[in-house]
C-alpha positions as CSV (number, residue, x, y, z in Angstrom):
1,X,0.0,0.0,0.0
2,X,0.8,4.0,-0.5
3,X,0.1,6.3,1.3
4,X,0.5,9.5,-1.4
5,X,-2.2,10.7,-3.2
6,X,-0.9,12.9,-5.4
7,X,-1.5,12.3,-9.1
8,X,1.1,11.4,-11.6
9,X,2.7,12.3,-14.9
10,X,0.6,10.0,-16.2
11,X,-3.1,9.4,-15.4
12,X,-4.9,7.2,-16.5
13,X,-8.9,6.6,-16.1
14,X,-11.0,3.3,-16.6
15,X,-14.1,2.4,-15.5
16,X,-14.5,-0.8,-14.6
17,X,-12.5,-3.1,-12.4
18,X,-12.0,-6.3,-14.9
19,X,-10.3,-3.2,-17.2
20,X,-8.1,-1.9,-14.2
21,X,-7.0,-5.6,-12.8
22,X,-4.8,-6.3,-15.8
23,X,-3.4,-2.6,-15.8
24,X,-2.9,-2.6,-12.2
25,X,-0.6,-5.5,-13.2
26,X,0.8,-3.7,-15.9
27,X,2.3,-1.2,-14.1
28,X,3.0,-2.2,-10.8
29,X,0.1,0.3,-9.2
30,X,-0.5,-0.1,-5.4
31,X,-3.9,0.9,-4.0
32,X,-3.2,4.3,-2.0
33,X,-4.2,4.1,1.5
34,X,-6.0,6.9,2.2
35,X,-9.8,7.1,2.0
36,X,-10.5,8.6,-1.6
37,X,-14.5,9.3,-3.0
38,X,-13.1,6.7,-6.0
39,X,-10.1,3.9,-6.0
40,X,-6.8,5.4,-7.1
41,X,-3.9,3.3,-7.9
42,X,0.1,4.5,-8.2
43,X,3.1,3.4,-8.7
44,X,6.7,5.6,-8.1
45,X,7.1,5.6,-11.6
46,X,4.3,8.8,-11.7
47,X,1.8,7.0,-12.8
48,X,-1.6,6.7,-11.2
49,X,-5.2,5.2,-12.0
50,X,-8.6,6.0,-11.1
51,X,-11.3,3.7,-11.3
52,X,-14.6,5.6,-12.3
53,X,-17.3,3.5,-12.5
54,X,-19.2,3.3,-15.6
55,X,-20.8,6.2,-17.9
56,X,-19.5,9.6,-18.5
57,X,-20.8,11.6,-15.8
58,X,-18.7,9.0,-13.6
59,X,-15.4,9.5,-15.8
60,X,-15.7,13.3,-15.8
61,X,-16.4,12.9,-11.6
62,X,-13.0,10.7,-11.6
63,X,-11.0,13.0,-13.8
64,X,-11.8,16.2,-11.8
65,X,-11.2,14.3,-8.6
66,X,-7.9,13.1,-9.2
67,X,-6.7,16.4,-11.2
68,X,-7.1,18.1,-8.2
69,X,-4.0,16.3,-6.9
70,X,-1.9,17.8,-9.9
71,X,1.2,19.7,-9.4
72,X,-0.2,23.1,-10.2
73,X,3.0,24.1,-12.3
74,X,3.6,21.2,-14.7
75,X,1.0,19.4,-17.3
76,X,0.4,16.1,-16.8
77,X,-0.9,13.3,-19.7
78,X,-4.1,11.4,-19.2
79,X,-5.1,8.1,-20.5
80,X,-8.5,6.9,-21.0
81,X,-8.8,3.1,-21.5
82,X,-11.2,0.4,-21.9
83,X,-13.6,-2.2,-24.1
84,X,-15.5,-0.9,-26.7
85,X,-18.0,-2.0,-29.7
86,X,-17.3,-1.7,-33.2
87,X,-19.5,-2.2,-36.3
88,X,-16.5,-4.4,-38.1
89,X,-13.3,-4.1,-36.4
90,X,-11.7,-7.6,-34.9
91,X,-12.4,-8.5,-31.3
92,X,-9.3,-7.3,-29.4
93,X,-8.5,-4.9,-31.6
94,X,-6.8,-2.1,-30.2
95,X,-7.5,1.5,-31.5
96,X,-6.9,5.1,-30.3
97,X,-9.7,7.8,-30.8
98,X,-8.9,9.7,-33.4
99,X,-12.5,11.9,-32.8
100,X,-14.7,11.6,-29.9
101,X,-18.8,12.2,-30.4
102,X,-21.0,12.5,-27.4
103,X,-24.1,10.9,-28.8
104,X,-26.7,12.8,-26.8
105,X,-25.5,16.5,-26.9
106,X,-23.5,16.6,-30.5
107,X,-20.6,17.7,-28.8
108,X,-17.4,16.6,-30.4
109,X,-13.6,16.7,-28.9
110,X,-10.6,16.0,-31.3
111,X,-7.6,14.7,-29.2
112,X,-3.9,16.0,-30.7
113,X,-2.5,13.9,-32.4
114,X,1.0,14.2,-31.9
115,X,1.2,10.9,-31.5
116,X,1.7,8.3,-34.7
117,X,1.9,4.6,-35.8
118,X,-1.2,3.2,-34.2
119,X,-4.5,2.2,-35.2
120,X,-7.2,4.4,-34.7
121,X,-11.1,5.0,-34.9
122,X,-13.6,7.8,-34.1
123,X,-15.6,7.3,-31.0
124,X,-19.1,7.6,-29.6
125,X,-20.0,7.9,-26.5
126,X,-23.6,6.9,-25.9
127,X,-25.8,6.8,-22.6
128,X,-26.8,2.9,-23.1
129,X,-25.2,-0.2,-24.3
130,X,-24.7,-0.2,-28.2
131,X,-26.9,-3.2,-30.0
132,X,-27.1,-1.9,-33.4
133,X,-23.7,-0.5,-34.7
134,X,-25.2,1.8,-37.2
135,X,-21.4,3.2,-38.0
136,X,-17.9,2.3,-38.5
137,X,-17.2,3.7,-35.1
138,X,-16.2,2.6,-31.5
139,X,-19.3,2.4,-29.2
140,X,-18.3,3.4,-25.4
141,X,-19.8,5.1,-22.5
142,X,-17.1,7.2,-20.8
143,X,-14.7,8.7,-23.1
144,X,-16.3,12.1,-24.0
145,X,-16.7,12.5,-19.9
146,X,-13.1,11.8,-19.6
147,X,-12.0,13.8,-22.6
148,X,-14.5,17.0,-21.4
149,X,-12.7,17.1,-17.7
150,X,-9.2,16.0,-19.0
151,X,-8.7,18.9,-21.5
152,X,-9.2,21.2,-18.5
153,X,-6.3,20.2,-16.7
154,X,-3.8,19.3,-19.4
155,X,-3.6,20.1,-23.6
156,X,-5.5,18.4,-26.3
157,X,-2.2,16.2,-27.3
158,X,-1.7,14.8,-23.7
159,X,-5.0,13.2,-23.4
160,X,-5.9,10.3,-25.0
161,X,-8.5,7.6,-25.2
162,X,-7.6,3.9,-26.3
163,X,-10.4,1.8,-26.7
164,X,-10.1,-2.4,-27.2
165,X,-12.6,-3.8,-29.2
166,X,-15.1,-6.5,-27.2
167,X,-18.0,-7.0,-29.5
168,X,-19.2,-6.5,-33.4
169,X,-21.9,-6.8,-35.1
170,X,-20.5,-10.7,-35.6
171,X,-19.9,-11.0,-31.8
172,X,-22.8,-9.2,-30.3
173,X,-22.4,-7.4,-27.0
174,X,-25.1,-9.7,-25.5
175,X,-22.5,-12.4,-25.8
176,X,-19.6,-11.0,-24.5
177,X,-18.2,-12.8,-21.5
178,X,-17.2,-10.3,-18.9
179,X,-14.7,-12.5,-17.7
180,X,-12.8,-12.5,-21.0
181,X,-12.2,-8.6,-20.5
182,X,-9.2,-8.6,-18.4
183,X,-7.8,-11.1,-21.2
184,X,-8.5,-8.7,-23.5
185,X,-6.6,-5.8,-22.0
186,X,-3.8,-8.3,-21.1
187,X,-3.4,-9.2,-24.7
188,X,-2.8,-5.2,-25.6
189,X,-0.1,-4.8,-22.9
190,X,2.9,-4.3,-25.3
191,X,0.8,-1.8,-27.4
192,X,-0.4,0.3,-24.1
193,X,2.8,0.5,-22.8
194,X,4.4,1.9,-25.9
195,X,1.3,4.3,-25.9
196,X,2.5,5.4,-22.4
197,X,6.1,5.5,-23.4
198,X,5.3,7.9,-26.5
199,X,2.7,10.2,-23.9
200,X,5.8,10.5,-21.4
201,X,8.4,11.4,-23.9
202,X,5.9,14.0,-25.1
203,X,5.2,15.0,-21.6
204,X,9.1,15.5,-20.4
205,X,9.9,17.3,-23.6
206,X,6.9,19.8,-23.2
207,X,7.7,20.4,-19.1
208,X,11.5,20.5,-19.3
209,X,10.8,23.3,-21.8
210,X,7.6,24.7,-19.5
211,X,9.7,24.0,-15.7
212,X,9.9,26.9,-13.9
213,X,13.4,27.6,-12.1
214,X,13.4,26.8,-8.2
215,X,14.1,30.1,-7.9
216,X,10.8,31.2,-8.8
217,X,9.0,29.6,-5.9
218,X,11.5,32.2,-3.6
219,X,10.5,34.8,-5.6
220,X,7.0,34.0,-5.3
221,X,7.2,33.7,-1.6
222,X,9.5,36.9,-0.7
223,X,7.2,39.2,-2.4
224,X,3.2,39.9,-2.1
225,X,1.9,39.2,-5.8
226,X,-1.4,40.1,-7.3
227,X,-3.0,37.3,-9.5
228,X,-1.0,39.4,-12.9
229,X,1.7,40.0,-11.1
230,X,2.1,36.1,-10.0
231,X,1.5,35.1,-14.2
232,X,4.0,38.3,-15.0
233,X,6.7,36.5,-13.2
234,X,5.8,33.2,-13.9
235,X,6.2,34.4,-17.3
236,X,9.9,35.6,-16.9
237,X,11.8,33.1,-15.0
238,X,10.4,30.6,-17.6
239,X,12.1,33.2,-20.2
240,X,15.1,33.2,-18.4
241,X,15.2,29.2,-18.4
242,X,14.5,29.1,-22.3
243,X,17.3,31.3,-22.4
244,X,19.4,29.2,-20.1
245,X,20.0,32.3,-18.1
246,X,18.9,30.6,-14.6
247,X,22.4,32.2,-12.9
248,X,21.2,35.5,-14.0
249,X,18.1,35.0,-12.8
250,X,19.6,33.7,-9.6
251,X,21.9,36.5,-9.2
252,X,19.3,39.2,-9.9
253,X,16.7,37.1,-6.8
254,X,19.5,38.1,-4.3
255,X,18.8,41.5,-4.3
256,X,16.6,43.6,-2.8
257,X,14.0,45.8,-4.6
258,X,11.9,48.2,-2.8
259,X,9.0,46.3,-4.4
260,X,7.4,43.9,-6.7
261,X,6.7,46.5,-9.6
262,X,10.7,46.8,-9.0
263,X,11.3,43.3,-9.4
264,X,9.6,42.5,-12.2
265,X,10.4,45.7,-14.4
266,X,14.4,44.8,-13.6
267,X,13.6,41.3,-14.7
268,X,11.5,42.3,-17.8
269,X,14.6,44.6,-18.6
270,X,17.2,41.9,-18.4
271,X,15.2,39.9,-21.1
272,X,15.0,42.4,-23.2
Protein backbone atom coordinates (compact mmCIF):
# COMPACT_ATOMS: atom_id res chain seq x y z
CA UNK A 1 0.00 0.00 0.00
CA UNK A 2 0.77 3.95 -0.46
CA UNK A 3 0.13 6.29 1.28
CA UNK A 4 0.50 9.53 -1.44
CA UNK A 5 -2.19 10.67 -3.22
CA UNK A 6 -0.87 12.88 -5.39
CA UNK A 7 -1.55 12.27 -9.11
CA UNK A 8 1.06 11.36 -11.63
CA UNK A 9 2.74 12.32 -14.89
CA UNK A 10 0.60 10.03 -16.25
CA UNK A 11 -3.11 9.41 -15.44
CA UNK A 12 -4.90 7.16 -16.48
CA UNK A 13 -8.91 6.63 -16.09
CA UNK A 14 -11.02 3.26 -16.58
CA UNK A 15 -14.11 2.43 -15.51
CA UNK A 16 -14.46 -0.78 -14.63
CA UNK A 17 -12.46 -3.13 -12.40
CA UNK A 18 -12.05 -6.27 -14.87
CA UNK A 19 -10.30 -3.20 -17.17
CA UNK A 20 -8.15 -1.86 -14.21
CA UNK A 21 -6.96 -5.60 -12.79
CA UNK A 22 -4.80 -6.27 -15.81
CA UNK A 23 -3.43 -2.60 -15.75
CA UNK A 24 -2.89 -2.65 -12.21
CA UNK A 25 -0.59 -5.52 -13.16
CA UNK A 26 0.81 -3.68 -15.90
CA UNK A 27 2.28 -1.17 -14.11
CA UNK A 28 3.01 -2.16 -10.80
CA UNK A 29 0.11 0.28 -9.23
CA UNK A 30 -0.54 -0.12 -5.41
CA UNK A 31 -3.94 0.85 -4.03
CA UNK A 32 -3.20 4.31 -2.04
CA UNK A 33 -4.22 4.08 1.46
CA UNK A 34 -5.96 6.92 2.19
CA UNK A 35 -9.80 7.07 1.98
CA UNK A 36 -10.52 8.60 -1.58
CA UNK A 37 -14.49 9.28 -3.04
CA UNK A 38 -13.06 6.67 -5.96
CA UNK A 39 -10.11 3.89 -5.98
CA UNK A 40 -6.82 5.43 -7.15
CA UNK A 41 -3.87 3.34 -7.91
CA UNK A 42 0.06 4.48 -8.21
CA UNK A 43 3.08 3.38 -8.72
CA UNK A 44 6.73 5.58 -8.07
CA UNK A 45 7.14 5.55 -11.61
CA UNK A 46 4.34 8.78 -11.72
CA UNK A 47 1.76 7.02 -12.77
CA UNK A 48 -1.60 6.75 -11.22
CA UNK A 49 -5.15 5.20 -12.01
CA UNK A 50 -8.57 6.05 -11.11
CA UNK A 51 -11.28 3.67 -11.32
CA UNK A 52 -14.55 5.62 -12.33
CA UNK A 53 -17.29 3.46 -12.46
CA UNK A 54 -19.21 3.34 -15.58
CA UNK A 55 -20.82 6.16 -17.93
CA UNK A 56 -19.53 9.56 -18.51
CA UNK A 57 -20.80 11.57 -15.81
CA UNK A 58 -18.72 9.00 -13.62
CA UNK A 59 -15.40 9.51 -15.83
CA UNK A 60 -15.66 13.28 -15.76
CA UNK A 61 -16.36 12.95 -11.59
CA UNK A 62 -12.96 10.73 -11.58
CA UNK A 63 -10.97 12.96 -13.78
CA UNK A 64 -11.77 16.19 -11.75
CA UNK A 65 -11.17 14.32 -8.59
CA UNK A 66 -7.87 13.07 -9.22
CA UNK A 67 -6.73 16.38 -11.19
CA UNK A 68 -7.12 18.08 -8.19
CA UNK A 69 -4.03 16.28 -6.90
CA UNK A 70 -1.92 17.75 -9.89
CA UNK A 71 1.19 19.69 -9.37
CA UNK A 72 -0.25 23.09 -10.18
CA UNK A 73 2.96 24.05 -12.34
CA UNK A 74 3.57 21.19 -14.72
CA UNK A 75 1.05 19.44 -17.30
CA UNK A 76 0.42 16.08 -16.76
CA UNK A 77 -0.89 13.34 -19.74
CA UNK A 78 -4.07 11.43 -19.21
CA UNK A 79 -5.06 8.14 -20.50
CA UNK A 80 -8.53 6.89 -20.98
CA UNK A 81 -8.84 3.06 -21.51
CA UNK A 82 -11.20 0.36 -21.86
CA UNK A 83 -13.60 -2.15 -24.13
CA UNK A 84 -15.45 -0.87 -26.69
CA UNK A 85 -18.00 -2.03 -29.72
CA UNK A 86 -17.27 -1.73 -33.20
CA UNK A 87 -19.45 -2.22 -36.35
CA UNK A 88 -16.49 -4.40 -38.09
CA UNK A 89 -13.27 -4.06 -36.45
CA UNK A 90 -11.71 -7.56 -34.86
CA UNK A 91 -12.36 -8.52 -31.33
CA UNK A 92 -9.27 -7.28 -29.43
CA UNK A 93 -8.49 -4.87 -31.55
CA UNK A 94 -6.80 -2.11 -30.18
CA UNK A 95 -7.54 1.50 -31.47
CA UNK A 96 -6.86 5.13 -30.31
CA UNK A 97 -9.69 7.85 -30.78
CA UNK A 98 -8.93 9.74 -33.43
CA UNK A 99 -12.51 11.91 -32.81
CA UNK A 100 -14.65 11.59 -29.94
CA UNK A 101 -18.77 12.18 -30.36
CA UNK A 102 -20.97 12.51 -27.38
CA UNK A 103 -24.09 10.87 -28.82
CA UNK A 104 -26.67 12.75 -26.75
CA UNK A 105 -25.45 16.51 -26.88
CA UNK A 106 -23.50 16.63 -30.47
CA UNK A 107 -20.60 17.74 -28.84
CA UNK A 108 -17.37 16.60 -30.41
CA UNK A 109 -13.62 16.69 -28.90
CA UNK A 110 -10.56 16.01 -31.30
CA UNK A 111 -7.64 14.68 -29.18
CA UNK A 112 -3.94 15.98 -30.74
CA UNK A 113 -2.50 13.85 -32.44
CA UNK A 114 1.03 14.22 -31.92
CA UNK A 115 1.21 10.87 -31.50
CA UNK A 116 1.67 8.32 -34.69
CA UNK A 117 1.88 4.59 -35.76
CA UNK A 118 -1.23 3.17 -34.20
CA UNK A 119 -4.53 2.17 -35.24
CA UNK A 120 -7.19 4.42 -34.72
CA UNK A 121 -11.10 5.04 -34.86
CA UNK A 122 -13.63 7.76 -34.08
CA UNK A 123 -15.56 7.29 -31.02
CA UNK A 124 -19.14 7.58 -29.64
CA UNK A 125 -19.98 7.90 -26.50
CA UNK A 126 -23.56 6.95 -25.86
CA UNK A 127 -25.84 6.76 -22.61
CA UNK A 128 -26.82 2.90 -23.12
CA UNK A 129 -25.19 -0.17 -24.30
CA UNK A 130 -24.71 -0.19 -28.17
CA UNK A 131 -26.86 -3.23 -29.97
CA UNK A 132 -27.13 -1.90 -33.44
CA UNK A 133 -23.74 -0.46 -34.75
CA UNK A 134 -25.22 1.75 -37.23
CA UNK A 135 -21.40 3.24 -37.98
CA UNK A 136 -17.86 2.27 -38.48
CA UNK A 137 -17.20 3.70 -35.11
CA UNK A 138 -16.20 2.60 -31.55
CA UNK A 139 -19.26 2.43 -29.17
CA UNK A 140 -18.30 3.45 -25.37
CA UNK A 141 -19.82 5.09 -22.52
CA UNK A 142 -17.07 7.15 -20.84
CA UNK A 143 -14.69 8.67 -23.15
CA UNK A 144 -16.33 12.10 -24.01
CA UNK A 145 -16.69 12.45 -19.87
CA UNK A 146 -13.09 11.83 -19.62
CA UNK A 147 -12.03 13.82 -22.60
CA UNK A 148 -14.48 17.04 -21.38
CA UNK A 149 -12.73 17.06 -17.75
CA UNK A 150 -9.20 16.00 -18.99
CA UNK A 151 -8.74 18.92 -21.46
CA UNK A 152 -9.18 21.16 -18.52
CA UNK A 153 -6.27 20.15 -16.75
CA UNK A 154 -3.75 19.34 -19.37
CA UNK A 155 -3.55 20.12 -23.59
CA UNK A 156 -5.46 18.45 -26.29
CA UNK A 157 -2.15 16.20 -27.34
CA UNK A 158 -1.70 14.81 -23.68
CA UNK A 159 -4.98 13.21 -23.39
CA UNK A 160 -5.90 10.34 -25.04
CA UNK A 161 -8.51 7.57 -25.22
CA UNK A 162 -7.63 3.86 -26.31
CA UNK A 163 -10.42 1.80 -26.69
CA UNK A 164 -10.10 -2.44 -27.23
CA UNK A 165 -12.62 -3.81 -29.17
CA UNK A 166 -15.14 -6.46 -27.17
CA UNK A 167 -18.01 -7.02 -29.53
CA UNK A 168 -19.17 -6.49 -33.36
CA UNK A 169 -21.91 -6.78 -35.14
CA UNK A 170 -20.54 -10.65 -35.59
CA UNK A 171 -19.87 -11.00 -31.76
CA UNK A 172 -22.82 -9.16 -30.25
CA UNK A 173 -22.43 -7.42 -27.05
CA UNK A 174 -25.07 -9.68 -25.53
CA UNK A 175 -22.48 -12.42 -25.85
CA UNK A 176 -19.63 -10.97 -24.50
CA UNK A 177 -18.20 -12.79 -21.51
CA UNK A 178 -17.18 -10.33 -18.93
CA UNK A 179 -14.66 -12.54 -17.70
CA UNK A 180 -12.85 -12.49 -20.96
CA UNK A 181 -12.16 -8.62 -20.47
CA UNK A 182 -9.16 -8.60 -18.37
CA UNK A 183 -7.77 -11.11 -21.15
CA UNK A 184 -8.47 -8.66 -23.54
CA UNK A 185 -6.61 -5.76 -21.96
CA UNK A 186 -3.76 -8.32 -21.14
CA UNK A 187 -3.38 -9.20 -24.68
CA UNK A 188 -2.81 -5.24 -25.61
CA UNK A 189 -0.09 -4.82 -22.90
CA UNK A 190 2.91 -4.34 -25.29
CA UNK A 191 0.82 -1.75 -27.44
CA UNK A 192 -0.45 0.33 -24.10
CA UNK A 193 2.79 0.49 -22.80
CA UNK A 194 4.35 1.87 -25.91
CA UNK A 195 1.34 4.32 -25.88
CA UNK A 196 2.49 5.39 -22.39
CA UNK A 197 6.06 5.50 -23.45
CA UNK A 198 5.27 7.92 -26.48
CA UNK A 199 2.72 10.20 -23.90
CA UNK A 200 5.81 10.47 -21.42
CA UNK A 201 8.42 11.43 -23.89
CA UNK A 202 5.90 14.00 -25.05
CA UNK A 203 5.21 15.00 -21.56
CA UNK A 204 9.15 15.47 -20.39
CA UNK A 205 9.91 17.30 -23.59
CA UNK A 206 6.89 19.81 -23.17
CA UNK A 207 7.68 20.44 -19.09
CA UNK A 208 11.55 20.53 -19.32
CA UNK A 209 10.79 23.33 -21.84
CA UNK A 210 7.59 24.68 -19.46
CA UNK A 211 9.74 23.97 -15.74
CA UNK A 212 9.92 26.92 -13.89
CA UNK A 213 13.37 27.62 -12.06
CA UNK A 214 13.40 26.77 -8.18
CA UNK A 215 14.08 30.12 -7.93
CA UNK A 216 10.77 31.15 -8.75
CA UNK A 217 8.98 29.57 -5.93
CA UNK A 218 11.47 32.22 -3.65
CA UNK A 219 10.48 34.85 -5.59
CA UNK A 220 7.02 34.03 -5.29
CA UNK A 221 7.16 33.72 -1.56
CA UNK A 222 9.47 36.87 -0.66
CA UNK A 223 7.18 39.19 -2.35
CA UNK A 224 3.24 39.94 -2.11
CA UNK A 225 1.90 39.17 -5.77
CA UNK A 226 -1.40 40.10 -7.31
CA UNK A 227 -2.96 37.30 -9.53
CA UNK A 228 -0.99 39.42 -12.91
CA UNK A 229 1.73 39.98 -11.09
CA UNK A 230 2.07 36.11 -10.02
CA UNK A 231 1.49 35.09 -14.21
CA UNK A 232 4.03 38.26 -15.05
CA UNK A 233 6.73 36.53 -13.21
CA UNK A 234 5.76 33.23 -13.88
CA UNK A 235 6.24 34.38 -17.32
CA UNK A 236 9.85 35.59 -16.91
CA UNK A 237 11.82 33.07 -14.96
CA UNK A 238 10.38 30.60 -17.58
CA UNK A 239 12.08 33.21 -20.19
CA UNK A 240 15.14 33.24 -18.42
CA UNK A 241 15.18 29.21 -18.36
CA UNK A 242 14.51 29.07 -22.30
CA UNK A 243 17.33 31.33 -22.45
CA UNK A 244 19.39 29.24 -20.07
CA UNK A 245 20.04 32.28 -18.15
CA UNK A 246 18.89 30.59 -14.56
CA UNK A 247 22.38 32.17 -12.94
CA UNK A 248 21.21 35.54 -13.97
CA UNK A 249 18.06 34.97 -12.84
CA UNK A 250 19.63 33.71 -9.63
CA UNK A 251 21.95 36.49 -9.15
CA UNK A 252 19.29 39.25 -9.86
CA UNK A 253 16.74 37.08 -6.83
CA UNK A 254 19.50 38.12 -4.31
CA UNK A 255 18.84 41.48 -4.28
CA UNK A 256 16.61 43.58 -2.84
CA UNK A 257 14.01 45.82 -4.61
CA UNK A 258 11.91 48.15 -2.78
CA UNK A 259 9.02 46.26 -4.35
CA UNK A 260 7.44 43.85 -6.69
CA UNK A 261 6.75 46.46 -9.56
CA UNK A 262 10.68 46.83 -9.05
CA UNK A 263 11.34 43.27 -9.39
CA UNK A 264 9.56 42.48 -12.18
CA UNK A 265 10.36 45.71 -14.36
CA UNK A 266 14.38 44.80 -13.56
CA UNK A 267 13.59 41.30 -14.70
CA UNK A 268 11.54 42.33 -17.81
CA UNK A 269 14.64 44.60 -18.64
CA UNK A 270 17.18 41.89 -18.42
CA UNK A 271 15.22 39.90 -21.15
CA UNK A 272 15.03 42.43 -23.22
Amino acid sequence: MVKALDAGKLNIVVAHSLEAKPLIALFNLEKVTDHTAFPIYKNDKGISLVLSGMGKAAATDASNYLGTRLEPELISAWLNIGIAGHRSAAIGTGLLASKITEKATGDVFYPGMLISGYDSSPVITVDEIEKEYDEDVAYEMEASGFYRAAQALSSSEFVQTFKIISDNRDNHVDQINLQNIPGMIERQGSRILELVGDLLDLLDTHNSRHRLPKVFGYLESAYKLTVTQRIQLKRHCQRFQAQDKNGLLEELSKKNYHSTKQLLSVLEKTLD
